[in-house]
N, C-alpha and C positions, 0 to 999 in steps of 0.2 A: 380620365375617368368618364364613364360614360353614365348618363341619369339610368337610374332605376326605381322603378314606379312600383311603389308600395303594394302591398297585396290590398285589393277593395272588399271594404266592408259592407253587405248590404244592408240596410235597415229602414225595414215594413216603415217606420212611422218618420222618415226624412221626406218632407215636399218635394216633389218634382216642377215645383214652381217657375224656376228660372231658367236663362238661357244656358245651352252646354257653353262654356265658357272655359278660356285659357286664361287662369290667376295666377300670375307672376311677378314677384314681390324677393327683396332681401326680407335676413330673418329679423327680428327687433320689431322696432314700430312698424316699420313698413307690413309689415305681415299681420301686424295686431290691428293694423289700420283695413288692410284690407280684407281682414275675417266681418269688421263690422261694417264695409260698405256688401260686403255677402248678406249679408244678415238683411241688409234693405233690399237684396235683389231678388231677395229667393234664393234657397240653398239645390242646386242640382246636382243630382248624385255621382253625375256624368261627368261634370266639370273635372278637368287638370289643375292639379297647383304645381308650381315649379317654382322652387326655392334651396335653400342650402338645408342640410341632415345636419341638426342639431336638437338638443334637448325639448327645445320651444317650439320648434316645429314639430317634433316628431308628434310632443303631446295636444298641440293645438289643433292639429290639420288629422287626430285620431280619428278613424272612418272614414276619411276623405282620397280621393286617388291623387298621389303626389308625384311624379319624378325628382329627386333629388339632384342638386348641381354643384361641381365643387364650391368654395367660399369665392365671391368677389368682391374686394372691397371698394371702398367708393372712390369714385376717379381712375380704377383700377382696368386700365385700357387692354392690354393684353389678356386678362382674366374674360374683361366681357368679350374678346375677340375668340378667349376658347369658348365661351358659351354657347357659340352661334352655328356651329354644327349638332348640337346636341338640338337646338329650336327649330333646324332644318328636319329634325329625325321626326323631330313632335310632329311637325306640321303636315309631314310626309305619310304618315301612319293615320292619324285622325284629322275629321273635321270638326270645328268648332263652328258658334255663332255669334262668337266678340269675346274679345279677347282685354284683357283688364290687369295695369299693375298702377302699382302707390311707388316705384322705384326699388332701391338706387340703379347702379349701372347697370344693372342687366335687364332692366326695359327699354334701353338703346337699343338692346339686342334684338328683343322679343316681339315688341310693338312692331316696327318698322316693317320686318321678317310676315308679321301676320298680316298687316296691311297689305302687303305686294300680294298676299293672295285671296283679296279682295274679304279677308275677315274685318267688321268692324270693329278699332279699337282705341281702346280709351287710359289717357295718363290722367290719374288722380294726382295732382300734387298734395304734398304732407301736410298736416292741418298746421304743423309747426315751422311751416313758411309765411310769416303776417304780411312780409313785407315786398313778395315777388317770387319767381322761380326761382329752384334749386339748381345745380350744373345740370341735372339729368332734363329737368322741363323745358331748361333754355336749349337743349341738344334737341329736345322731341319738336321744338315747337319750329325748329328747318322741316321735318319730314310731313310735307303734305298729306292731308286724307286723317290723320290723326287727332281724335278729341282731346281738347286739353280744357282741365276743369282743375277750381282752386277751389280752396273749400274758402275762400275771404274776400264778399266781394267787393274788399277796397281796392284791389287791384286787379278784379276780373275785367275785361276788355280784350277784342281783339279776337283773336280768339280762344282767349281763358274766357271761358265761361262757368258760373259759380257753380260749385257742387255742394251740397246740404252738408255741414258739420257733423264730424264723426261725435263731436260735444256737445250738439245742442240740444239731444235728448236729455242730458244729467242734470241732476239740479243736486241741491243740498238741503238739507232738512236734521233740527235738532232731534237729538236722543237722550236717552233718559244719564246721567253722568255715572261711570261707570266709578268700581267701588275702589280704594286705597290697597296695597301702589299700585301704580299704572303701570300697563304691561304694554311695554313700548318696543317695535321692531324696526330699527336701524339699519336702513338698506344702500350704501352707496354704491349700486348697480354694478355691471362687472365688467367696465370700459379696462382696457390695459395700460399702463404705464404713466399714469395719472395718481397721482396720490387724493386725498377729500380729507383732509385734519380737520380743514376748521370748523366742517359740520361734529364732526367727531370732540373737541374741544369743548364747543358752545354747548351742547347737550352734556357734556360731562359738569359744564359749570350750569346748566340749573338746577342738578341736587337730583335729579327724577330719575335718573339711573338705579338700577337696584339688579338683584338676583334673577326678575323675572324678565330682564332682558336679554332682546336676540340681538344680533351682530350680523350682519354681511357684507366685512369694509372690503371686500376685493383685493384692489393692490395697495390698500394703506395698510399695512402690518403696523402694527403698533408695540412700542419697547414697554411699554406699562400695561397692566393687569385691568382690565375691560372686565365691570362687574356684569354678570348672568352669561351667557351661553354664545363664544365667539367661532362664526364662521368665515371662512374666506369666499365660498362661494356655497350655493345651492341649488339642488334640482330645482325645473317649475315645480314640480310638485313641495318640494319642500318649502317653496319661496311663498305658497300658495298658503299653506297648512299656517306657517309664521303669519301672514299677515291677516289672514281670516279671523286667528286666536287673540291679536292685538286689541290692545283699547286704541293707541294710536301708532303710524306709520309716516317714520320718518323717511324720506327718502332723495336720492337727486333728480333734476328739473329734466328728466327722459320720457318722450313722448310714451315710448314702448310700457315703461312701468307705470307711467300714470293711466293710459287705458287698462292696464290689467289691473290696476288697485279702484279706479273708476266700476271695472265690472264685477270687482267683488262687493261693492257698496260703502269702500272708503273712504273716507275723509281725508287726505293725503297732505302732509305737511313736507313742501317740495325745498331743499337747498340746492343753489344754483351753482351749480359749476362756472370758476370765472378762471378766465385766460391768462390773466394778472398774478393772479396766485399762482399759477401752473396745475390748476386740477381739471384742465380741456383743451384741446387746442385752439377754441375759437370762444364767441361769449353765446352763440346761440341757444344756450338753455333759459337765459332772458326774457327770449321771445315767449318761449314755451311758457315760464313765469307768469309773465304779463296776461297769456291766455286765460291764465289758469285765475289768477286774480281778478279779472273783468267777467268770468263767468262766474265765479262766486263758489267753485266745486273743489277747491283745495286753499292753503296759505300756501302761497311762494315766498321766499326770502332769500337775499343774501345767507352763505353759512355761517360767517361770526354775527349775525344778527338772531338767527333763533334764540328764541328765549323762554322759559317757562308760562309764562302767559298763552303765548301760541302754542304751546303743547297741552296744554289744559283745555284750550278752547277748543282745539280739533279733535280731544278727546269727547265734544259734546255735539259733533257734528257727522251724519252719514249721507250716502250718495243715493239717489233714488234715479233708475234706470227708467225714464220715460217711454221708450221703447220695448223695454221688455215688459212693463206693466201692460203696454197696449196689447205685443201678442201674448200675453197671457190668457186677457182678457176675449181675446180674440177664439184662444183655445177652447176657453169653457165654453163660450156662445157656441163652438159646433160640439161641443159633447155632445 
């Protein structure tokens, strides 16, 4: 399959701020990570994204010029090895002026491919690595000529050098307690072949459950009757509408969905996917955890740990976008 690049949308009030740039990222965090290192660069209208056609992309990267690539997954060698004639085609037809990805496999491809012809470019690792590179950073960081930047700098050196946190614009700030019952949206993201009971469980035994809840358990189907409105999955759009309308958002410890509930201004009560139970392959959502509870911008927890306490109190808490306050602020001053 060969990419095909989205029809370009003009629009008068888009900056031409930043460099023409190659933004090459999987879809999930990695893409929601690197819409918000865009956002600090300057949005240019010219820039390329290159990613996989999926629901998240289609609606995030809206007005943007895209070429689409088939799925690779991660560690997925043969996949990144088809990608690489399709990066030859990009790079053969246009020039860029640095070229930019947050991962996974397929900036093995992409970076290396742009460097040789002498574009500047740069690997963002994921904010949700605390503790060193991912397979992809320890692969870039062989290829000469290539920026490599963490966003933690306990382990920048060498040449990781630190890149500003996609989080350290957010803060958290109280709000007024929202009125009886609480209208609660229950998101165990839409990983495959993983089940998530015990977040499911825990919140059935604090009693808060009622009519006006939503459901997105994915691949936990459940044999008993799930009180308020059960989904297996959702568009963004509809994952957006559900959690905008919540008093609180339950969710698991995924980088991808915590910045999309961060930029909607919530409060996010995160249950950790653990290995041990069998709801992940690995315990990494921990790390993300930890982040999340040393910055102060969500409760992370174990899943048979939630408890109605913590869902009350997240229900009196919201997210204040430090960043977007500034360009806002920034906008009126040129009105």
């Amino acid at each position: 399959m060969n990419a095909q690049d989205s029809t370009k949308i003009a629009t008068d009030d888009t900056p031409d701020t930043g460099a023409k740039s190659l933004m090459v990222c999987s879809t999930g965090g990695h893409l929601t990570e690197l819409l918000r290192v865009e956002s600090r660069m300057g949005v240019n209208p010219e820039s390329l994204w290159v990613t996989f056609d999926t629901p998240q992309s289609r609606m995030q990267l809206a007005g943007r010029r895209v070429a689409y690539l088939p799925y690779v997954g991660p560690r997925d060698l043969k996949g990144t090895a088809a990608s690489v004639p399709v990066f030859r085609r990009i790079l053969a037809r246009e020039r860029f002026d640095a070229a930019f990805s947050t991962g996974a496999a397929i900036a093995t491809a992409a970076l290396p491919m742009a460097r040789m012809r002498g574009i500047p470019s740069t690997y963002i690792e994921s904010v949700c690595r605390l503790a060193g590179p991912s397979a992809t950073g320890k692969l870039l960081q062989r290829v000469p000529g290539i920026e490599l930047r963490t966003q933690h700098a306990s382990w920048a050196g060498g040449r990781w050098q630190t890149h500003p946190s996609i989080l350290a614009d957010f803060r958290s700030e109280q709000r007024p307690t929202p009125l009886e019952p609480l209208r609660v949206f229950v998101t165990l993201g839409t990983i495959r072949g993983y089940r998530f009971d015990s977040v499911i469980d825990a919140f059935l035994e604090t009693g808060l459950a009622n009519e006006h809840t939503t459901w997105q358990i994915g691949d936990t189907p459940r044999g008993d009757v799930l009180p308020g409105s059960v989904h297996h999955y959702l568009s963004p759009d509809e994952f957006s509408r559900c959690a905008a309308e919540a008093d609180v958002v339950i969710t698991h410890a995924g980088v991808g969905t915590l910045l999309e509930l961060l930029n909607l201004g919530i409060f996010p009560v995160q249950a950790v996917r653990r290995a041990t139970r069998g709801e992940h392959v690995d315990d990494h959502q921990l790390e993300i955890a930890d982040l999340v509870n040393a910055n102060g911008i969500g409760i992370a927890v174990e899943g048979p740990q939630l408890n109605e306490a913590i869902v009350r109190y997240a229900a009196t808490r919201r997210i204040i976008d430090g960043q977007k306050v500034a360009d806002d602020r920034f906008a009126r001053a040129q009105s």
